[in-house]
C-alpha positions as CSV (number, residue, x, y, z in Angstrom):
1,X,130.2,139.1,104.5
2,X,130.0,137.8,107.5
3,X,127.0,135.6,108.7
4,X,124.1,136.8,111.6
5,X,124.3,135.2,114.7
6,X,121.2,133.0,115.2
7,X,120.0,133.6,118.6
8,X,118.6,131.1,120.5
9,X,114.5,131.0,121.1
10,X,113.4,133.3,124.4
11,X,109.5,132.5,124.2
12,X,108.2,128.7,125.6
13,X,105.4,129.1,123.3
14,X,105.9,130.2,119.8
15,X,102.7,129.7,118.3
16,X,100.0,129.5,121.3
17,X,97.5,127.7,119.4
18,X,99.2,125.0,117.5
19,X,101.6,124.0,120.5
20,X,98.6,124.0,122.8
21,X,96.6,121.6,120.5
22,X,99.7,119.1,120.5
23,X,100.5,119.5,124.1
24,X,97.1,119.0,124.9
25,X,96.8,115.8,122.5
26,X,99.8,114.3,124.3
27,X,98.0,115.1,127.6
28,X,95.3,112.7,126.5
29,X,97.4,110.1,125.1
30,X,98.7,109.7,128.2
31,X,95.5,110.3,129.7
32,X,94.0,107.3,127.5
33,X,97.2,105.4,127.8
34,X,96.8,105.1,132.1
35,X,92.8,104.2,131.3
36,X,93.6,101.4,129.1
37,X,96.4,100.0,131.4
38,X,94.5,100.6,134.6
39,X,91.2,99.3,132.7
40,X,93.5,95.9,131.7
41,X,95.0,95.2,135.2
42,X,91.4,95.5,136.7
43,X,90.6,92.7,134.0
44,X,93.7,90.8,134.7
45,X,92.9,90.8,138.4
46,X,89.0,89.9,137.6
47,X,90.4,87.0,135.2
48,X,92.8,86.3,137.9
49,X,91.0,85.6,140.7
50,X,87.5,84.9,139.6
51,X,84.0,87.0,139.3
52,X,83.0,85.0,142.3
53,X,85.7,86.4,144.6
54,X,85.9,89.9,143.2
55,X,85.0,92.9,145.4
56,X,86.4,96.1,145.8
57,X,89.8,95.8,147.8
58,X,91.0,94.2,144.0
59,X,91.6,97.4,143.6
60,X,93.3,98.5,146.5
61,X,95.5,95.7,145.4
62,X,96.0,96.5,142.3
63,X,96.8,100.0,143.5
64,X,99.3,98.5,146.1
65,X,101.1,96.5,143.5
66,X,101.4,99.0,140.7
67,X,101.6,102.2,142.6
68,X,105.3,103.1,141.9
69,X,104.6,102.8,138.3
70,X,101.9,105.2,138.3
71,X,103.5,107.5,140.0
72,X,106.6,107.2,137.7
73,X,104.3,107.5,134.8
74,X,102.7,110.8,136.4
75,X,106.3,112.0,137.7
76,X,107.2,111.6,133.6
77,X,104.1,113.4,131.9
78,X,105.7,116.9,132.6
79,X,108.7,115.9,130.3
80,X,107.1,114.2,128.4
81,X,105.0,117.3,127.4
82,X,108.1,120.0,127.6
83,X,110.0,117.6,124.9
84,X,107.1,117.7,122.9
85,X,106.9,121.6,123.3
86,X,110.7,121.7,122.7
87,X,110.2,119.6,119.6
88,X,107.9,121.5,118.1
89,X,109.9,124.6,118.0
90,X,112.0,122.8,115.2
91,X,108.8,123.6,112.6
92,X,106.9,126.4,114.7
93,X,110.1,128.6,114.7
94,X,110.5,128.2,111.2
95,X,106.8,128.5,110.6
96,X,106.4,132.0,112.9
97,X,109.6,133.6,111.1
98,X,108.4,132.7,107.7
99,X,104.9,134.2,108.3
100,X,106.6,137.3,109.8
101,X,108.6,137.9,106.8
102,X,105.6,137.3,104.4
103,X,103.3,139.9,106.2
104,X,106.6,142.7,106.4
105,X,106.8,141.7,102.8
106,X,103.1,142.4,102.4
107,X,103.6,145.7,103.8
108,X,106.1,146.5,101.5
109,X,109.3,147.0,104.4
110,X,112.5,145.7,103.8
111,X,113.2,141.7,104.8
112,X,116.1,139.9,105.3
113,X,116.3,136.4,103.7
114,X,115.7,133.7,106.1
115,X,118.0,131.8,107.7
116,X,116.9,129.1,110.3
117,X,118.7,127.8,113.5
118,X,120.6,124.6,112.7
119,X,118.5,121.5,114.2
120,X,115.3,123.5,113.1
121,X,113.2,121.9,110.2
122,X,112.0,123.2,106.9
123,X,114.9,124.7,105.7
124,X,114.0,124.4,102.4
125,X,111.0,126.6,103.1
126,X,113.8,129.2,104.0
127,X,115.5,128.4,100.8
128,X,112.1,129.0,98.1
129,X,111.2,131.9,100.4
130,X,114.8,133.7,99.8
131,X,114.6,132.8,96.0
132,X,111.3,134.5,95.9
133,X,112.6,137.0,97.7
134,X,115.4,137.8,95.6
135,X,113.0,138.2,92.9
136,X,110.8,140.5,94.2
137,X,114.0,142.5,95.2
138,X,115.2,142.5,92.0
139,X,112.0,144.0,90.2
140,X,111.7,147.7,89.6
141,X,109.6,149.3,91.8
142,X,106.0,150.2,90.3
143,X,105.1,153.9,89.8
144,X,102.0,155.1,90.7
145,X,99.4,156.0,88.1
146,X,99.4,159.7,86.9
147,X,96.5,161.6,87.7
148,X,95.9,162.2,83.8
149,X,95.5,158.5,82.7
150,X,91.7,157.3,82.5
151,X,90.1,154.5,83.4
152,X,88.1,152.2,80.8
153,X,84.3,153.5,81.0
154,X,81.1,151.7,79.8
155,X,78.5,153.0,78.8
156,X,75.2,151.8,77.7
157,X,74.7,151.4,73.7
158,X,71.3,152.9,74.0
159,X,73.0,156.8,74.5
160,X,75.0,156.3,71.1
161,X,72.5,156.9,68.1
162,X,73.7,154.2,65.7
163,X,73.8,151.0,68.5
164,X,70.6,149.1,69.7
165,X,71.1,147.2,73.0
166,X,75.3,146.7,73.0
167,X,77.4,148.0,75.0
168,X,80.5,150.0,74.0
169,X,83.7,149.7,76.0
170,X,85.9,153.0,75.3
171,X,89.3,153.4,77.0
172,X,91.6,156.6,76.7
173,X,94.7,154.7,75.9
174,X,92.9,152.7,72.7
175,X,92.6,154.1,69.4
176,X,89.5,156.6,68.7
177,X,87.7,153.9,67.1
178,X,84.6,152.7,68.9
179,X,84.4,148.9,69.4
180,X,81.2,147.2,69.8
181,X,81.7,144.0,71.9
C-alpha cells in the first residue's frame, strides 16, 4: 500500500493564537533587548565622559556611532520573527492535525491515522494517537438501546406498605425481588 503524499503547509498561521503569543514575545525580546543596549551605551557614554560634561548631543553621538547597528538589528527583526513563525509550525502543525482528528473522531466520521511531515515534532503523539485509533476501529459498533428496555426507577419507600423511610431501587433487568438499599 502505497504511502499519502504529505503536502506541504499553505496557511502562515496555523494556530492564530498560539503563534501570535510567541511572535509577539519575540517582538518584545527584541524590544527589551534594544532598551537594555541603548540604556547601557547611554551609561557607557555618561561613565565615559563624566556627569559634569553630559548634555544631550551624547546622544546624538551615540546615535551617530551605533546607527548601522540599529538599523541592522531593526532590518533583522522581520526574520527573526518569520523563523520563529516557521519554527513553530514543527509542533503547531502536528498540534492542529491531531485536534482535527480527535474532534472528527468525536463526531463519530471516519479518520485516517496520522502521519506528520518529516522535520515536524511530536511524532510520537502521531504514534499513541494511531494506536488508539486502531482500537477504537477495532471495537464493534454499539447498538442503540431498544425501545422495550427500562430504565432503573426509584421510588420513595413511604408508597410500599412494609418500608418506613428507605428507598427501593427496582430495575427491569434484576430479578423480581425488591432490594432495600
Amino acid at each position: 500500500m502505497a504511502s499519502p503524499q504529505v503536502q506541504r503547509r499553505s496557511r502562515l498561521l496555523v494556530h492564530r493564537r498560539v503563534q501570535g503569543w510567541l511572535m509577539l514575545r519575540v517582538l518584545v525580546y527584541l524590544g527589551c533587548a534594544a532598551l537594555f543596549v541603548t540604556v547601557s551605551l547611554v551609561l557607557w557614554q555618561l561613565a565615559a565622559r563624566g556627569p559634569a560634561r553630559w548634555n544631550h548631543n551624547h546622544l546624538r553621538d551615540i546615535w551617530n556611532q551605533y546607527a548601522p547597528v540599529f538599523i541592522a538589528v531593526g532590518l533583522l527583526i522581520p526574520f527573526f520573527v518569520y523563523d520563529v513563525l516557521r519554527f513553530s509550525h514543527r509542533f503547531m502543525g502536528p498540534l492542529y492535525r491531531l485536534h482535527r482528528s480527535l474532534q472528527a473522531l468525536g463526531r463519530g466520521e471516519s479518520v485516517e491515522p496520522l502521519r506528520f511531515r518529516e522535520g515536524d515534532m511530536l511524532h510520537e503523539m502521531a504514534e499513541a494517537f494511531n494506536q488508539v485509533l486502531q482500537r477504537v476501529q477495532q471495537q464493534p459498533t454499539q447498538q442503540e438501546p431498544s425501545g422495550d428496555t427500562v430504565t432503573q426507577q426509584e421510588e420513595p419507600a413511604s408508597s410500599l406498605p412494609e418500608q418506613d423511610n428507605q428507598t427501593v431501587t427496582v430495575a427491569a433487568d434484576a430479578p423480581k425481588e425488591t432490594v432495600a438499599s
